[in-house]
C-alpha positions as CSV (number, residue, x, y, z in Angstrom):
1,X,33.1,-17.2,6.2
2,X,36.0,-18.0,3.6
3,X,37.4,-15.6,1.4
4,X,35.0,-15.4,-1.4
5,X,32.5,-17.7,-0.6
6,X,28.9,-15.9,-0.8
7,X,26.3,-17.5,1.9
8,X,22.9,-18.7,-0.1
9,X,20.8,-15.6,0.3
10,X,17.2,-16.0,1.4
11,X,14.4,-15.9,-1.2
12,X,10.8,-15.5,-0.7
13,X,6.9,-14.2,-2.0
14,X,6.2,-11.4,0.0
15,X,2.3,-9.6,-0.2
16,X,1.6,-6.5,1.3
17,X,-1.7,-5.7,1.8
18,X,-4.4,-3.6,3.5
19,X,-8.0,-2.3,2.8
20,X,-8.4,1.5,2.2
21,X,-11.3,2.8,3.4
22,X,-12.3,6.1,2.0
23,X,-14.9,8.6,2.3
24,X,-16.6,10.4,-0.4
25,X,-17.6,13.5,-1.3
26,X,-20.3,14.5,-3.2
27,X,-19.0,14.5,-6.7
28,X,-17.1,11.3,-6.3
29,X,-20.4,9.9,-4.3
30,X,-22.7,11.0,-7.6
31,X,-19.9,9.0,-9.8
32,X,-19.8,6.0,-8.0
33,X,-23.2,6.1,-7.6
34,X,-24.4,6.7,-10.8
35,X,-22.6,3.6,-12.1
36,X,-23.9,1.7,-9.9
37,X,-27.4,2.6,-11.7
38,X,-25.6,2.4,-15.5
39,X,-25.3,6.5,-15.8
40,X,-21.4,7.7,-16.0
41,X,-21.0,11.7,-14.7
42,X,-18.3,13.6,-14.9
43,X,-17.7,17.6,-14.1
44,X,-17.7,20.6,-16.0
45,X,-15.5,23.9,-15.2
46,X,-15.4,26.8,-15.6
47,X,-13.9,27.0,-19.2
48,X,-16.6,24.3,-19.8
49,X,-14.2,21.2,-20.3
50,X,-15.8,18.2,-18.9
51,X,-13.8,15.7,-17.0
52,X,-14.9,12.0,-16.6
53,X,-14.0,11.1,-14.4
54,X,-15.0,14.0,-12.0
55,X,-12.7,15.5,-9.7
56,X,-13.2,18.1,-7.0
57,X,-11.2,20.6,-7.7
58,X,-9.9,22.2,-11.5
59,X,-6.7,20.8,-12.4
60,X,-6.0,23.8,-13.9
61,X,-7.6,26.7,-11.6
62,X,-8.0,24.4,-8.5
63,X,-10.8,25.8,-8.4
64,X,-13.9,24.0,-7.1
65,X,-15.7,21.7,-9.1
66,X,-19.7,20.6,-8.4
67,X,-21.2,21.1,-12.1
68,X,-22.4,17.1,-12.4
69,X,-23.1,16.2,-16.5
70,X,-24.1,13.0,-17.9
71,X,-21.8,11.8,-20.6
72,X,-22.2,8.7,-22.9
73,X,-21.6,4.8,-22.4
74,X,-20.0,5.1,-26.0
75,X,-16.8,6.3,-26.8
76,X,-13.8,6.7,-28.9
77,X,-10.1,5.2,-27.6
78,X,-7.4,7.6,-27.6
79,X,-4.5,4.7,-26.5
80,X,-4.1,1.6,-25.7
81,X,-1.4,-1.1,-24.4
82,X,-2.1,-4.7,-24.7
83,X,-1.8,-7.1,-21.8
84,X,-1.1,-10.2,-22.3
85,X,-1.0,-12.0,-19.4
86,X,-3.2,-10.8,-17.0
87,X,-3.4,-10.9,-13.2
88,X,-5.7,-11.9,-10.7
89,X,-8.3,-9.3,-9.6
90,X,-7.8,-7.5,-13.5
91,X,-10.6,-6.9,-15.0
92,X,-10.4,-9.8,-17.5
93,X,-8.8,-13.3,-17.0
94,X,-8.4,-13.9,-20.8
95,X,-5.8,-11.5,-22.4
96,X,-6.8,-7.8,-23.1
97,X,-5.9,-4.7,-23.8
98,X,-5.6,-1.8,-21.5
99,X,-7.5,1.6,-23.2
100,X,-7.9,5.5,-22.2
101,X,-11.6,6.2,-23.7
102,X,-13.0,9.4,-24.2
103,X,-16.4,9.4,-23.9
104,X,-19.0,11.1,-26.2
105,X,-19.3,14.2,-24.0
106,X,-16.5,14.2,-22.5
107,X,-12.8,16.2,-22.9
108,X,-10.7,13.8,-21.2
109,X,-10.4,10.5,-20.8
110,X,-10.9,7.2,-18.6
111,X,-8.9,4.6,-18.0
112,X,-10.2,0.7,-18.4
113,X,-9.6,-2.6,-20.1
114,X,-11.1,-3.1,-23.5
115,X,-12.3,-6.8,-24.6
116,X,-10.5,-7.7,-27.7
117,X,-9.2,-11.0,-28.9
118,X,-6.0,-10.1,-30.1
119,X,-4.0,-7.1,-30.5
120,X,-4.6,-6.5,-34.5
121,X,-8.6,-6.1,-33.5
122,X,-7.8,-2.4,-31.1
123,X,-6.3,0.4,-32.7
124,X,-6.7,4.5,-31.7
125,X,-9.5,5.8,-32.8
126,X,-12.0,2.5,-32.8
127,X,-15.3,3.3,-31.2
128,X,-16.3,1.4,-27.7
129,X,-19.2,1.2,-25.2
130,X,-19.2,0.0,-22.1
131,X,-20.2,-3.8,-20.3
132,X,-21.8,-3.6,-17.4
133,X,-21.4,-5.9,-14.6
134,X,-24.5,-7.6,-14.0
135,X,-24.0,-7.2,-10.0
136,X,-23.4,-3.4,-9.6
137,X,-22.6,-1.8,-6.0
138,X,-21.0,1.7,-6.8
139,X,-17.8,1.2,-7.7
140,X,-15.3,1.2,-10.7
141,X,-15.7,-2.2,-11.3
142,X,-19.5,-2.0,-12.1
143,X,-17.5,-1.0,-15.7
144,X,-17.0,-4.6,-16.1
145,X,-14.8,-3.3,-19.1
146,X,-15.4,-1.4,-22.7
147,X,-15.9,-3.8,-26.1
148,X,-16.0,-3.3,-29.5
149,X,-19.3,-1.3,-30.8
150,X,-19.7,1.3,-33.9
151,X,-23.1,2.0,-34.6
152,X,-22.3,5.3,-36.7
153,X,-23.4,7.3,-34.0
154,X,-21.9,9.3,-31.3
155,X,-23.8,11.1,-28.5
156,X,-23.6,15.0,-28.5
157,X,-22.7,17.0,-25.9
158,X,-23.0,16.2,-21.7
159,X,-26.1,17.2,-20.2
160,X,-26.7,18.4,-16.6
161,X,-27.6,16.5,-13.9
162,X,-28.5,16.8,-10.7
163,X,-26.3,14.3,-8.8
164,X,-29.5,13.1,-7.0
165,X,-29.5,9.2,-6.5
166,X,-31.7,6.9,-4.0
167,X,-29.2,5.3,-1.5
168,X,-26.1,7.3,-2.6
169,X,-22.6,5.5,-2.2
170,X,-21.0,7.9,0.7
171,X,-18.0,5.3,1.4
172,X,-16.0,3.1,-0.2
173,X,-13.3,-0.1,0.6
174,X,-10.8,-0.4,-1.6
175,X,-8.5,-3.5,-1.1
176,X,-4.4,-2.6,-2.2
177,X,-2.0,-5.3,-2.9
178,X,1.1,-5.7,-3.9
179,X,2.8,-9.4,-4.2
180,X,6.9,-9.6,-5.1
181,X,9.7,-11.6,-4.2
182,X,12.0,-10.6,-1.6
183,X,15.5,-11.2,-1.6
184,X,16.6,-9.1,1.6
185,X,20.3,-9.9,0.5
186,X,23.7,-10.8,2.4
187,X,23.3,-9.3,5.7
188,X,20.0,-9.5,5.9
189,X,20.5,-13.6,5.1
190,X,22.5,-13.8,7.9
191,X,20.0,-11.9,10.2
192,X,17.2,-14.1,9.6
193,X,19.1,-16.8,9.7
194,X,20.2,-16.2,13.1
195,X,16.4,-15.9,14.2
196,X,15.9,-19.2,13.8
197,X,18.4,-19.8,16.8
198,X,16.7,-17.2,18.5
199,X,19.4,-14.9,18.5
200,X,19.7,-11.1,17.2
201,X,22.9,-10.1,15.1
202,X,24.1,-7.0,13.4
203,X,26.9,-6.0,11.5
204,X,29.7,-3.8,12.7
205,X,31.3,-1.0,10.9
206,X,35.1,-1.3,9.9
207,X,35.6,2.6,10.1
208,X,33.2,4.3,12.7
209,X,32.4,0.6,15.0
210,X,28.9,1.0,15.5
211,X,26.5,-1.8,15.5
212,X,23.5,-1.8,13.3
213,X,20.3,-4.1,13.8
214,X,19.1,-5.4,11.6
215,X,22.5,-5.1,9.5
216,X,22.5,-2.9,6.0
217,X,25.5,-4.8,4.6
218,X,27.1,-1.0,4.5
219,X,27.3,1.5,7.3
220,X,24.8,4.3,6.6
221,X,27.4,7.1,7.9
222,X,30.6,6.0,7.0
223,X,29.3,4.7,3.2
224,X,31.5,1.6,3.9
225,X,31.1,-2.3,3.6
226,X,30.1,-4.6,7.1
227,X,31.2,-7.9,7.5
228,X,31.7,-8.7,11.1
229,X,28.9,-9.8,12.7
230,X,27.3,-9.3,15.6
231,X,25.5,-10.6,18.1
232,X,23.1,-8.4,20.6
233,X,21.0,-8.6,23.0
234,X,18.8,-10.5,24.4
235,X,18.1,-7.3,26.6
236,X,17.9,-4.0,25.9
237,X,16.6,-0.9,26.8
238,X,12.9,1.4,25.7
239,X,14.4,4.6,24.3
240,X,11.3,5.9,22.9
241,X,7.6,4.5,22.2
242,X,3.9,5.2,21.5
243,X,0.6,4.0,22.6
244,X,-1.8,2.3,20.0
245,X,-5.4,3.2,20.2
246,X,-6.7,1.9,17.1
247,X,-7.5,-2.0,16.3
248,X,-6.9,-2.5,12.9
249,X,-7.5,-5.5,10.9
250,X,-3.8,-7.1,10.8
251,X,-4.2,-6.7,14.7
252,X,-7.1,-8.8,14.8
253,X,-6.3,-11.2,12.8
254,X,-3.1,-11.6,15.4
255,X,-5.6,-11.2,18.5
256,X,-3.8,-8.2,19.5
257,X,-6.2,-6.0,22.1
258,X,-5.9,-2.1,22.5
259,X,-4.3,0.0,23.7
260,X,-0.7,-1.1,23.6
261,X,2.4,0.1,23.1
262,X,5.1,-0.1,20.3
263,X,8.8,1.1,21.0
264,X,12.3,1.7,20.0
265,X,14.3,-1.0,22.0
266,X,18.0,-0.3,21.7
267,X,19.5,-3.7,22.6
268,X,22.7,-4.0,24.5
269,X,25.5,-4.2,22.6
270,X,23.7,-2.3,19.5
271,X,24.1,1.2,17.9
272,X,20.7,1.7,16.2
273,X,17.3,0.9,18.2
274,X,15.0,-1.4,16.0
275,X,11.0,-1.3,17.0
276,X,9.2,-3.5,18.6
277,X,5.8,-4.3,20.8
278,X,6.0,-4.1,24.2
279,X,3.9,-6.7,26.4
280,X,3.8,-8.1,30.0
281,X,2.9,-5.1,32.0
282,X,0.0,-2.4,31.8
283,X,0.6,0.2,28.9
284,X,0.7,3.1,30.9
285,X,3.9,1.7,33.1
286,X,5.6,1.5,30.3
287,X,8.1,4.2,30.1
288,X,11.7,5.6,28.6
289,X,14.9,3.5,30.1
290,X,12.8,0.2,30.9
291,X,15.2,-2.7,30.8
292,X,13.4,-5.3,28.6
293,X,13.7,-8.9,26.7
294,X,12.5,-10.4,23.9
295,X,10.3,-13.2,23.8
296,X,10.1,-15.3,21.2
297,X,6.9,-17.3,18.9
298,X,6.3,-20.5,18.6
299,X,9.2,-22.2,16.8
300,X,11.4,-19.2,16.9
301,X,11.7,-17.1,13.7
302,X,11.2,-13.2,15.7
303,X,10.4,-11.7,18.7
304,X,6.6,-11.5,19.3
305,X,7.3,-9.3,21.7
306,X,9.4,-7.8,24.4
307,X,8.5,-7.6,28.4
308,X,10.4,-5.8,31.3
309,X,13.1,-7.6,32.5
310,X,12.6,-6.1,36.0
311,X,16.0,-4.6,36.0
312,X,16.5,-0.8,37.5
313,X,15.9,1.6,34.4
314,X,18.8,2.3,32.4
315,X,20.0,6.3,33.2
316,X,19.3,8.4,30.1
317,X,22.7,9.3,29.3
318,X,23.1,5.6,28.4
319,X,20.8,6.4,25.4
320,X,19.9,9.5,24.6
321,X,22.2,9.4,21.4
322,X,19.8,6.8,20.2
323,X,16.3,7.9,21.0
């Protein structure tokens, strides 16, 4: 590289993603399933607050919490932001604004998107009910958002109620998501880029002269810029791993089958282990010191995995400062 010529750094959308699965207790099954069937329950403690929505346990005491109360579809908004541009999955795919309502019964308050068609129509204080999806299966979104209403009237205090519901909700899947753009920088650049030959660099530290994989562009002991690249590998060796028991969806989706086994694989030439899966043999051979390779997808890009090499295992003191 020539003095003070920076390489084009990579560039890309990146989503992370993954379905939470959650079980429910019995407050947060009576709220979900209450919605479901157009009711809205929240809890009342001991000092007779009522929280909507319901939690287990007092914020304030941490005390338990199983006194269920109905509270009102109507309500009063006690803020507001507005969004203008929404995202997919909100709640609204016109612009909206974003509301904390308190409703009538209620002491605190929930959080929801309010159908307005500008910003000059919400303001604190303005009175709202709630929309309700026409399809409703127990979850947040069977709110399908709060709109305008003032009819003069507000409800009066929450009433008890038993919780008791035909077919409660006991579970829920809640997909998270989170889409950006990645820039992984400098080193990083140059690490990818590399991948594409099918090769593995790092970086090495001017001061201390260890190798890191995948380089930091600075050397996390010595605080210090790297420059010097690199290269490691192909071979290395399994300083520590685990066995996989559970199938998870991103597994299936890659056809991988259970158990198998996922290890720190410091390659030759390398000062930091980086992880990998470990294939080509039965999972229960697979131990500490096992010389292995890397082998490649289709068309390059990263290892899929890494299989033994069939070399004698390497002795521990070879890497035991890197387990």
């Amino acid at each position: 590289m020539t003095p003070g010529h920076a390489p084009d750094v990579l560039s890309a959308p990146l989503v992370v993603e993954f379905p939470f699965t959650r079980s429910l207790g019995p407050v947060q099954s009576a709220f979900l399933t209450g919605l479901r069937e157009r009711t809205v329950l929240g809890v009342r403690t001991a000092e007779g607050r009522v929280l909507v929505p319901p939690v287990e346990y007092d914020p304030v005491t941490a005390a338990e919490v199983r006194d269920l109360v109905e509270v009102g579809a109507t309500g009063t908004v006690t803020t507001w932001a507005w969004n203008p541009d929404p995202r997919p999955n909100q709640p609204l795919a016109t612009p909206f604004a974003w509301v904390l309502v308190r409703l009538d019964g209620a002491d605190t308050a929930l959080l929801h998107a309010l159908d307005a068609a500008a910003p000059e129509d919400v303001s604190t204080g303005m009175r709202v009910t709630i929309r309700w999806a026409g399809q409703r299966q127990g979850a947040i979104t069977d709110i399908a958002c709060f709109e305008p209403y003032d009819d003069g009237r507000t409800r009066g205090a929450a009433t008890a109620h038993d919780g008791v519901f035909t077919d409660p909700v006991t579970g829920i899947v809640a997909p998270a998501r989170l889409d950006y753009t990645y820039s992984p920088g400098r080193a990083q650049t140059g690490y990818l880029r590399a991948a594409e030959d099918r090769r593995i660099v790092g970086e090495r530290c001017p001061s201390c002269r260890k190798v890191y994989v995948p380089p930091r562009g600075a050397c996390p002991t010595c605080g210090v810029a790297t420059a010097e690249e690199v290269e490691v590998g192909p071979r290395g060796t399994v300083t520590t791993f685990c066995i996989v028991n559970i199938k998870s969806a991103h597994l299936k989706a890659m056809d991988i089958e259970v158990p198998y086994v996922y290890a720190h694989i410091a390659l030759d030439g390398a000062d930091l282990p980086l992880h990998g899966r470990i294939a080509g043999m039965p999972y229960d051979q697979v131990r500490m010191g096992l010389r292995v390779e890397a082998v490649w997808t289709e068309g390059g890009r990263y290892p899929d995995h890494y299989r033994p090499t069939g070399e004698p295992d390497a002795e521990y003191d070879t890497y035991r400062e890197l387990v």
